[in-house]
C-alpha positions in Angstrom: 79.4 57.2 103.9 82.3 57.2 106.5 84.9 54.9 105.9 87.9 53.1 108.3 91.0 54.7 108.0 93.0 52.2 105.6 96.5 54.8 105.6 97.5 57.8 106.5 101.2 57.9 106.1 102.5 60.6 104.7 106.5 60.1 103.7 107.6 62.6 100.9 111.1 62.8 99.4 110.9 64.3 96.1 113.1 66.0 93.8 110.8 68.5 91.9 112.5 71.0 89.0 110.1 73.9 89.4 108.9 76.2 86.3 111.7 78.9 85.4 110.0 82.6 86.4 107.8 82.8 83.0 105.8 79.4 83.5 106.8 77.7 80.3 108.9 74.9 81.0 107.8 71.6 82.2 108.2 70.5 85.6 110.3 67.1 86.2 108.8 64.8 89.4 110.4 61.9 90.7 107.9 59.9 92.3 109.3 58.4 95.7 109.0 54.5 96.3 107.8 54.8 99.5 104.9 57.2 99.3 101.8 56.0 100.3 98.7 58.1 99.6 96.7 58.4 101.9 92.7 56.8 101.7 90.2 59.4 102.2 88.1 58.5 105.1 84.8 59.8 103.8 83.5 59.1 100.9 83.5 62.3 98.8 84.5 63.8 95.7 86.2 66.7 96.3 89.5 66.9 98.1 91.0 70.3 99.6 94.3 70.9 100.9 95.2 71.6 104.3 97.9 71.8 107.3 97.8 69.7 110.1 100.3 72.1 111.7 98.0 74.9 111.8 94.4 75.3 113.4 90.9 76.0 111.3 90.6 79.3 114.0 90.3 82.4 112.3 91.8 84.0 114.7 94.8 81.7 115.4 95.2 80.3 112.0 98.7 81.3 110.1 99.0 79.5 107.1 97.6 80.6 103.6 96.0 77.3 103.1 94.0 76.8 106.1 93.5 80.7 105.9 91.7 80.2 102.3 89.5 77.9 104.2 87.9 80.2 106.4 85.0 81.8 104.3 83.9 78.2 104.0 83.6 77.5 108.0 82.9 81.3 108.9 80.9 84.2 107.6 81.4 87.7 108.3 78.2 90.7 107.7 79.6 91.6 104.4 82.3 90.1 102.1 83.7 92.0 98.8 82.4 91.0 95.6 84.1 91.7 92.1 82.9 95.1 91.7 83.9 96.4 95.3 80.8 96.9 96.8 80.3 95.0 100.3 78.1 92.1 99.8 75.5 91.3 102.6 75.8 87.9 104.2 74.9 87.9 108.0 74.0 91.6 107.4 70.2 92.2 106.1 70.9 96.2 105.5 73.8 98.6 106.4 73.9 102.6 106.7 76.9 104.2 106.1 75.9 107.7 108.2 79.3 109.6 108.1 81.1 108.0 111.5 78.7 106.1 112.5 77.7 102.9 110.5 74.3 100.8 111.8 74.0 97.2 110.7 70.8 94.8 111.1 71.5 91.1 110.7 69.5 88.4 108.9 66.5 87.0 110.0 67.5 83.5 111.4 70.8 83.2 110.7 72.3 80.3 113.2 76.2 79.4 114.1 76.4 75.6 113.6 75.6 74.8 116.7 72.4 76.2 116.5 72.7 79.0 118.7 71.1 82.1 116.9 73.4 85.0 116.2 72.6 88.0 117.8 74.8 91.2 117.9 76.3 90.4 121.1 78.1 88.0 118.8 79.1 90.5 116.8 80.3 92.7 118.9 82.7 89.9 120.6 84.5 89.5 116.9 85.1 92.5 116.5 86.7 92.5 119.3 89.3 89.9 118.5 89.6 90.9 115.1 90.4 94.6 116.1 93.5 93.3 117.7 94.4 90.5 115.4 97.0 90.8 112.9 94.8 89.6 109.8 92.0 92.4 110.4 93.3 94.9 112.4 94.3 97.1 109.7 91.0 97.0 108.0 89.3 97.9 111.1 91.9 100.7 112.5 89.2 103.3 111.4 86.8 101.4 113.7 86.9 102.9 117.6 83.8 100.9 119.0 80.8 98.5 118.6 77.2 99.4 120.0 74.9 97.1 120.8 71.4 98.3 119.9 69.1 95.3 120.5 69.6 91.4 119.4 69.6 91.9 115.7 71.0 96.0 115.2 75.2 97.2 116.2 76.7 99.6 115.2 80.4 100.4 114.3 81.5 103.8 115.0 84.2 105.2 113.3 87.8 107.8 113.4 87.1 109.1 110.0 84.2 109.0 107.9 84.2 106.2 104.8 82.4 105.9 102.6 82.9 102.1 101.8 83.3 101.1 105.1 80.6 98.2 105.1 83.9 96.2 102.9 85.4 96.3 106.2 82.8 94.4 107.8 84.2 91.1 106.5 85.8 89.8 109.8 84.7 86.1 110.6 81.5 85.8 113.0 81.5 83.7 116.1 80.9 81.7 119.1 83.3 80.7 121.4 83.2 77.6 123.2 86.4 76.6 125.2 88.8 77.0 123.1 86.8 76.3 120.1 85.8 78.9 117.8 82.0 78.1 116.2 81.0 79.8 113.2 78.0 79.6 110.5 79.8 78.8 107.4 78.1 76.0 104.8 80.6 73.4 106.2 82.0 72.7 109.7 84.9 71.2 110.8 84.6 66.9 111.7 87.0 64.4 112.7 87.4 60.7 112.0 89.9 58.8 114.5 91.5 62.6 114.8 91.8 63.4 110.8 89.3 66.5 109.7 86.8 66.8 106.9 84.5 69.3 106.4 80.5 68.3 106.8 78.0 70.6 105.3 76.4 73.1 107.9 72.7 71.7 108.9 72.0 74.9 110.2 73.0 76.8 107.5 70.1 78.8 105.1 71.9 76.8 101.8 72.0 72.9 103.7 69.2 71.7 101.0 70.4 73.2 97.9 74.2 71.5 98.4 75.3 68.5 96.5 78.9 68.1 98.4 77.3 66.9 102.2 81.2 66.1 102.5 84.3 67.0 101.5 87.8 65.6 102.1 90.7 67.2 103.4 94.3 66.3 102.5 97.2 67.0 104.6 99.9 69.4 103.2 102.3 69.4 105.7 105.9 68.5 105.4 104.7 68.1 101.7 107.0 70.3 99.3 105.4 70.6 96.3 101.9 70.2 95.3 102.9 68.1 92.1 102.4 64.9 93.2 99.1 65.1 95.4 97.7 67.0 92.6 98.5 64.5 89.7 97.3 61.9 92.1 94.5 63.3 93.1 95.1 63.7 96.4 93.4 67.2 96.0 91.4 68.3 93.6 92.0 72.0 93.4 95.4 73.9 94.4 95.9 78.0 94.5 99.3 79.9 93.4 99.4 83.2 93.9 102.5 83.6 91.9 104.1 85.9 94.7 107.5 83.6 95.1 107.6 84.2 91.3 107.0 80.5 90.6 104.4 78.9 89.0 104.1 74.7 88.3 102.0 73.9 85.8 99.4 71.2 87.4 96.6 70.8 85.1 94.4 71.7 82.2 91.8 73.6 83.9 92.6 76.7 85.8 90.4 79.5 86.5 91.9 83.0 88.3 90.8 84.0 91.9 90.7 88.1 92.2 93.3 89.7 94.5 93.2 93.2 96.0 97.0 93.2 94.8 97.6 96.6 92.9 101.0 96.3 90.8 101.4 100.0 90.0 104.3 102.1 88.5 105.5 104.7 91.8 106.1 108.4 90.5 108.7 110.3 91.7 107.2 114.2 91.4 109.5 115.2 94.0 113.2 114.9 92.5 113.9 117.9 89.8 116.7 115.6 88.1 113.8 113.4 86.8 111.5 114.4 84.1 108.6 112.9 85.8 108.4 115.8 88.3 106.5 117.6 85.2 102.9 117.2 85.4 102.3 116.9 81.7 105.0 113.9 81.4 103.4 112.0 83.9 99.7 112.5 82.6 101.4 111.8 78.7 103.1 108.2 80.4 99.6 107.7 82.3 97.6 108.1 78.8 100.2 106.6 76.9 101.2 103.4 78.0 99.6 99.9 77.1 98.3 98.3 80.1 97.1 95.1 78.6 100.9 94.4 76.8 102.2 94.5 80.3 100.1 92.5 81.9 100.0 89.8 78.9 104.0 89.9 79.5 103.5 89.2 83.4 102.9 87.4 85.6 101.4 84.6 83.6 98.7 87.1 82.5 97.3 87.0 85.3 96.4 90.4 85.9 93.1 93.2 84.6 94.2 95.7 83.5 93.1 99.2 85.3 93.6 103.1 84.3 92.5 104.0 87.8 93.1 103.0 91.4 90.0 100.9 91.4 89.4 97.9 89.6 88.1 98.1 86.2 84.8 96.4 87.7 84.3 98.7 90.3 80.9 100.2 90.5 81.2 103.5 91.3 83.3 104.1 87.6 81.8 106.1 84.8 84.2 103.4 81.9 83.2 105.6 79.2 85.4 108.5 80.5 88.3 106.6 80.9 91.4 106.4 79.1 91.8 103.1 77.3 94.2 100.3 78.8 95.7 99.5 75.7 97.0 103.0 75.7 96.6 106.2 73.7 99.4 106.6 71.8 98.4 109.6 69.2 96.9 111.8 72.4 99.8 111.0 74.8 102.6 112.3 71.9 100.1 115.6 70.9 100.6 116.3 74.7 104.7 116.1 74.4 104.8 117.7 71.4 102.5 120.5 72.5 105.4 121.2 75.0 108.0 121.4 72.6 109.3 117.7 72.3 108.3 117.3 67.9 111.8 115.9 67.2 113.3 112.3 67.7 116.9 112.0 68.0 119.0 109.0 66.0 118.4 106.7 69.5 114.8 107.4 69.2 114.3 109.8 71.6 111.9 112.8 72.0 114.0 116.2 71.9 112.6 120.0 72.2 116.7 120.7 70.8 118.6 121.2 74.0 117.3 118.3 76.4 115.1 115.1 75.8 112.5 113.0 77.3 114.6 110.2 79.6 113.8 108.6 82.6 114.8 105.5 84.7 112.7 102.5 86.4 113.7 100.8 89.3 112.6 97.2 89.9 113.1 95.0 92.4 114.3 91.6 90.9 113.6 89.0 93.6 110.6 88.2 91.9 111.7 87.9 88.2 107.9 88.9 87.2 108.3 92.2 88.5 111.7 92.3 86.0 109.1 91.4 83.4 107.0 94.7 84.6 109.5 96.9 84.4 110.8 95.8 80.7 107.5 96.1 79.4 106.9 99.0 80.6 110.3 100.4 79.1 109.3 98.9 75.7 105.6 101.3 76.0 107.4 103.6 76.9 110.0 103.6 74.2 107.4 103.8 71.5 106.4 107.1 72.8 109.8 108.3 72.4 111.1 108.0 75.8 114.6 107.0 76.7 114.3 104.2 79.4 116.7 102.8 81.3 116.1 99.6 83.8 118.2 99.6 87.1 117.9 96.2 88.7 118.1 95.4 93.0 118.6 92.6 93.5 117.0 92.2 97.1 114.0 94.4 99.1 116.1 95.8 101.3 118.6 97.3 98.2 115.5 98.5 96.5 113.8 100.0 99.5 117.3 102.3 99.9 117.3 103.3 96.6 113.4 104.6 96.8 115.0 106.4 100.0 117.8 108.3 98.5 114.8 109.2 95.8 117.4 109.5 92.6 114.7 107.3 90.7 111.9 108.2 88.1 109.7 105.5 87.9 109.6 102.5 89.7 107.6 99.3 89.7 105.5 98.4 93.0 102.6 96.1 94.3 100.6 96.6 97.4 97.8 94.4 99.0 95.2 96.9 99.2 92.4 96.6 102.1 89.0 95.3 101.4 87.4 99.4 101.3 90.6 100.3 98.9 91.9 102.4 101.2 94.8 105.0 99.4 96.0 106.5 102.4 99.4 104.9 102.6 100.2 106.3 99.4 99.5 110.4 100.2 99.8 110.6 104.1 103.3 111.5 105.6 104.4 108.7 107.1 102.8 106.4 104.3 104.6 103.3 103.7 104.1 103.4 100.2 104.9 107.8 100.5 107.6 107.5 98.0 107.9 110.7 95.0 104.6 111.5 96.0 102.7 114.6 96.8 101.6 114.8 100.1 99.0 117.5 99.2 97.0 115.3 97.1 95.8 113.6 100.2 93.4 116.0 100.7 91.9 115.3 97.5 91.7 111.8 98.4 89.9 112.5 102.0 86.9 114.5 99.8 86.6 110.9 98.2 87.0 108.9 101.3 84.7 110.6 103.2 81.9 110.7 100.8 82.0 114.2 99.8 83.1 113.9 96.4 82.1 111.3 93.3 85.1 108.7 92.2 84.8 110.1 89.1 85.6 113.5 90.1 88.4 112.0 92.3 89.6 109.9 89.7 89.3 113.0 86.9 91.8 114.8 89.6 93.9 111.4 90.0 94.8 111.8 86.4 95.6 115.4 86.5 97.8 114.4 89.3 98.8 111.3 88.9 100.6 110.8 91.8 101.2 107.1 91.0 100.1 105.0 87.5 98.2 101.9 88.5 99.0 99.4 85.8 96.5 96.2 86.8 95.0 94.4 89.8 96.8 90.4 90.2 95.0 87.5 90.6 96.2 84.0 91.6 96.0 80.6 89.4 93.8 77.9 90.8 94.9 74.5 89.4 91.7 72.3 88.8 90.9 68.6 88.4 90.3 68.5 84.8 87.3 66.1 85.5 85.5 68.5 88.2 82.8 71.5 87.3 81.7 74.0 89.1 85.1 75.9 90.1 84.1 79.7 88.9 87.0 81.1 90.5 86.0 85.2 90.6 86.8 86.9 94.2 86.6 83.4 96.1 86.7 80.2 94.0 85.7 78.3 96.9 82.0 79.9 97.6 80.1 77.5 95.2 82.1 74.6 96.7 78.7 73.0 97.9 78.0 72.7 94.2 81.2 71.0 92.5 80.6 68.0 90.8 82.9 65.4 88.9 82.4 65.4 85.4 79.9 61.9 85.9 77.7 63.0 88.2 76.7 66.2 85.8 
């Protein structure tokens, strides 16, 4: 039931000591005397954040929160699902046909207003995701949509791809005015001007939700989630750990996947580092312990990955893999099967006249990437390696030092797109092209364009190894201790039609 508005005045001073880098302090709030939380005006049980200073537009919308939103007011013809194969949800089938991919929608499927989607609908998003900054990357293989008839388009594309369909995951809709429509399970309502979300009528799912409602709470001007949290203002809040901060909300947390890779960059290229030997890099690729670096970072939160993929990824053969926690015994046969069999008094691997030393550069502005690149010199220390850690302080000092290339190792992270795409690593003008060998990219096309297996491009990855992926991120999602239902996985909101609090079980 709808309810009058009894409040909504939103005055926030606080002074909030936020966790130190590794999460294990507790945070201090100072509750202000005159904030008044605000009454929900519907009557529901679940409460999400949001920003009054941004729009619910897919297209328009800037802030992370609203963005996280999205999936729940719009669908797109495929989304990605744990194991990196594009999930169907306004797409009935897709054929991936070398550059040219031909999609034919669900029976029935409606936007909210009722209007049936057709692929004249399609066609107009892609338009306006092709040239918007949250999908245009993704879709920069993408040269044209063809409309076939009402329910068949397809995408032609630059390049073949082989997991192009993961691309297809731009928002669907309808324009009206200035409004954009889509066929999500909730819509967007207002109350005396303040939104809620109300489930989608015309949605396929509209019998099967519990949550008909479900309140929105205003984040703006607020600087810390602390006290609407433990006031229940909202019931779930995400931190993707990226300012290196993390405050400790509740009990319950469950991990939402990211396509973040944090990987450890190569250089191949500079002769003063001992990395620009193949069978070093495969021995620190073998040898290293994944899972000890990701326990020591980043709260944990992090799966551990021996390939470019993530370990879930269904084109993987895991039985042929190396093992994340490391294989210490096979990565020293391979150094001492090149002459390294002694270890110097500081622990170090010597063939007699030189031995096995390298540096990592890190990045400190985000003290869990300091965390990376210590673990990763204590693995590599128990293979006999002689590490040292070089710290920048700031982006911009790191990005010149991966410039001037007097570096071995270093520690990185990249937001990969929803198909996975490598090419910024191996092409020229790649912005991740640092130590690597540009050759390698034509390796990588045999992959991309379906001529060759993952496995057989992952066998010549780790032959390679033109970079060492160390795990794929993920971000913490604070919960209400007394709501079930939050799965977390690659969206923790797609089951939100089915949270319940802990008495209405």
């Amino acid at each position: 039931m709808i309810k009058k508005i009894i409040a909504v005045l939103l005055v926030l001073s606080m002074t909030v000591l936020l966790f130190s880098c590794d999460g294990n302090n507790e945070d201090v709030t100072t509750e202000p005397d005159n904030y008044i939380l605000p009454t929900e005006i519907i009557d529901a049980d679940i409460t999400l954040p949001y920003m009054s200073t941004d729009s619910f537009d897919p297209y328009t919308s800037k802030s992370s929160i609203n963005r996280d939103l999205i999936p729940v007011i719009y669908e797109s013809l495929y989304t990605v699902s744990d194991n990196g194969k594009g999930s169907p949800l306004l797409a009935e089938s897709g054929n991936n046909d070398g550059k040219k991919v031909t999609v034919k929608l669900v029976s029935g499927a409606k936007f909210s207003d009722g209007t049936a989607i057709t692929s004249e609908y399609i066609k107009a998003s892609f338009e306006k995701a092709k040239n918007n900054i949250y999908y245009k990357s993704e879709l920069s293989n993408v040269t044209s949509v063809v409309t076939v008839d009402k329910s068949t388009v397809v995408f032609n594309l630059y390049n073949p791809d082989a997991m192009a369909l993961n691309v297809l995951n731009f928002p669907i809709v309808k324009v009206s005015g200035k409004k954009y429509i889509g066929s999500g399970k909730y819509t967007v309502e207002y109350l005396e001007n303040i939104p809620y979300l109300s489930a989608n009528t015309n949605h396929r799912d509209y019998q099967k939700t519990w949550n008909k409602q479900i309140a929105l709470y205003d984040m703006a001007g607020i600087s810390s989630p602390v006290y609407p949290f433990k006031s229940n203002g909202i019931s779930v809040y995400k931190q993707n750990l990226t300012d290196g901060n993390y405050i400790n909300l509740s009990s319950q947390t469950v991990s939402e996947n990211m396509n973040n890779l944090v990987y450890v960059g190569v250089n191949s290229q500079w002769a003063g580092s001992v990395t620009s030997i193949d069978w070093v890099r495969q021995a620190i690729n073998i040898g290293i312990n994944r899972s000890e670096i990701v326990a020591s970072s980043y709260l944990g939160q992090g799966t551990p990955v021996v390939t470019p993929f993530k370990s879930s990824f269904y084109q993987l053969n895991y039985e042929n893999l190396p093992d994340v926690r490391g294989e210490t015994e096979r990565a020293i046969a391979i150094l001492e099967r090149n002459g390294y069999t002694k270890v110097n008094t500081d622990g170090v691997r010597t063939n007699g006249s030189s031995s096995l030393r390298v540096g990592i550069l890190v990045c400190s502005e985000n003290q869990y990437k300091l965390t990376v690149a210590n673990a990763l010199k204590k693995s590599l220390e128990e293979l006999g390696f002689g590490v040292t850690v070089t710290e920048k302080k700031t982006s911009e000092e790191f990005l010149t030092a991966l410039r001037e290339g007097h570096y071995g190792l270093y520690v990185g992270e990249t937001a990969l797109t929803s198909n996975c795409d490598l090419s910024e690593f191996f092409t020229k003008d790649g912005t991740l092209n640092y130590g690597v060998d540009e050759t390698f990219y034509a390796e990588y096309s045999l992959y991309k364009s379906g001529e060759e297996s993952a496995m057989t491009f992952v066998e010549s990855f780790s032959t390679a190894v033109p970079f060492i992926p160390l795990y794929y991120r993920k971000t913490v999602v604070s919960v209400n201790p007394n709501i079930t239902g939050v799965t977390g996985g690659y969206d923790c909101y797609r089951d939100i039609c089915n949270w319940k609090m802990a008495e209405n079980k």
